[in-house]
N, C-alpha and C positions, 0 to 999 in steps of 0.2 A: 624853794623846792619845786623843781618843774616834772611833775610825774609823767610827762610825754617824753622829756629827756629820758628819762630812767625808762622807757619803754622801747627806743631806738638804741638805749647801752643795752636791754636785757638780750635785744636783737645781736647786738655786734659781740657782745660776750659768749652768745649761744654758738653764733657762727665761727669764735675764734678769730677776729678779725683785732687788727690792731689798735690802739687808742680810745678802747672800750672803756678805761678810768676817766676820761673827760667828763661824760655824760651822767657819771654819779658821785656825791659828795660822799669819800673816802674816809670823813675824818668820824670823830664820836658824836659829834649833832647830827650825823647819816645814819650815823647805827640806828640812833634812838628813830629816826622818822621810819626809819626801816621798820619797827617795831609798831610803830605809828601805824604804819601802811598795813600790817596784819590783822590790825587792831579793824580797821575799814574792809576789811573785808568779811566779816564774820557774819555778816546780814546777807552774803551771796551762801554761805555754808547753811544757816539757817534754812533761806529759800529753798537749797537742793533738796534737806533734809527734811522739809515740809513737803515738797512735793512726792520724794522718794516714799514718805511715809502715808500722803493719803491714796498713792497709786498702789500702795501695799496693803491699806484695810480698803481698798476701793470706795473712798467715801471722797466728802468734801466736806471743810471744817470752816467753822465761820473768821478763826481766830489761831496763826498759829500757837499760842502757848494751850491749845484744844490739846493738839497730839504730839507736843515736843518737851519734854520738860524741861522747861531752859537753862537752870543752875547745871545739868546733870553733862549738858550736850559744851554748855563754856565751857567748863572744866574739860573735858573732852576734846576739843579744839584747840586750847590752850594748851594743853600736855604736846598732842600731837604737833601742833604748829611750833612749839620751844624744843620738840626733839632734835629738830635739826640742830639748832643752835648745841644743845650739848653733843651730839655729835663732832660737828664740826670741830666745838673745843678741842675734845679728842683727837680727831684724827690730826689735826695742827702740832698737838703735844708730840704723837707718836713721828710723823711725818719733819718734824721740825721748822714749821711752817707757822709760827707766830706772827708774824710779819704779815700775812695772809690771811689771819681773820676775819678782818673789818671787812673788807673787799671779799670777801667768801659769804658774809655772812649779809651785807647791803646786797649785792645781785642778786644772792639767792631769795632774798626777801621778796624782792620788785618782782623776778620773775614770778613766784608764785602770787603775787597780790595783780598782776597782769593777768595768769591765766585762769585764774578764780574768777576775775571778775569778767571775761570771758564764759566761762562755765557758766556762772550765776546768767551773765544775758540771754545765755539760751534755755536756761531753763524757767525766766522770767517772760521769752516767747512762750515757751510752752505752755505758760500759766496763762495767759491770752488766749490762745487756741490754734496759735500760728504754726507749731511745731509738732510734730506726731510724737508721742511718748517714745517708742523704741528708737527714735532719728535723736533723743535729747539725752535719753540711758545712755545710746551709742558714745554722742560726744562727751558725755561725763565720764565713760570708762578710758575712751582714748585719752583725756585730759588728764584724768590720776593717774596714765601711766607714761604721760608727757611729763610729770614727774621726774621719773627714774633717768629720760631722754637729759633734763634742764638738772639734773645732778651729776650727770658723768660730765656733761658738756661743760659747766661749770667747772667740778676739779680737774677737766683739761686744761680749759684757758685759766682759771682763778689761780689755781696751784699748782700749773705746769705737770700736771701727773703722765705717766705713759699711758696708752690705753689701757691696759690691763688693770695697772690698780687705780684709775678713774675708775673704772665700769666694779670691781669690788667695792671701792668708797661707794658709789652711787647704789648699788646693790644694799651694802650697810644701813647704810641711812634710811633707804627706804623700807630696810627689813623693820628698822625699828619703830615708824611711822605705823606701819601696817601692826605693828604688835599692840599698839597703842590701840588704835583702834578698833581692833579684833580684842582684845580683851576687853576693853570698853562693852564689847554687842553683849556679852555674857553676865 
């Protein structure tokens, strides 16, 4: 598994560009590292969520399990990050697009474990003192909503959809991530 390959396919998949299956293993030991790679990023979600939350009681904590409570935020994360995944089932069934899971469901993985881990290093600058707070919120909101951007662009190139109902799918999925999460706050 070369996770920099899977970083120039998440590029050539996003862009539409052809011959974007080379660069990632397509088969069910892809799926599972796909799965793998969610798993590795959950200490960048952590971090945000530590920082988001002592910039919110304006303190500093000596320890994150001080202000996060950790069973409650996995769970959380976990729900949110496998949305996808039954989404996609879905819209595969509906769409008729079984053929298309694996490779919907690998890309979509990598990209988001690329741009998390992305997200996480600027907000691990931040945690240094290198990055201003509103310059690290900014790119964390651009980032969650490079989301909706890395889900229509996917069921373009993944699932050959028109644009139209790419941008519904990508809308979908994302409706449901956010619901997840928004229920979660309450």
């Amino acid at each position: 598994m070369n996770i920099f390959a899977n970083l120039k396919g998440c590029l050539a998949v996003l862009l539409g560009k052809l011959g974007w299956e080379d660069f990632f293993e397509l088969n069910r030991e892809g799926v599972f590292k796909s799965f793998f790679g969610l798993l590795l990023i959950l200490p960048s979600f952590y971090l945000v969520a530590y920082v988001l939350q002592s910039k919110k009681n304006n303190e500093k904590y000596d320890s994150l399990f001080e202000v996060l409570p950790f069973t409650s935020i996995t769970i959380i994360l976990f729900l949110y990050l496998l949305s996808f995944s039954a989404m996609a089932l879905i819209v595969v069934m509906v769409f008729d697009f079984q053929d298309r899971l694996r490779p919907w469901l690998i890309t979509r993985h990598w990209c988001i474990v690329w741009l998390s881990i992305f997200v996480g290093v600027v907000f691990y600058f931040h945690s240094l003192g290198l990055i201003p707070f509103y310059l690290t919120n900014f790119i964390a909101l651009i980032g969650f909503l490079t989301i909706l951007i890395v889900d229509i662009c996917l069921a373009k190139s993944v699932l050959s959809l028109k644009n139209g109902t790419a941008i519904l799918t990508g809308c979908g999925i994302n409706l449901v991530g956010l619901s997840i999460i928004l229920t979660s706050l309450n």
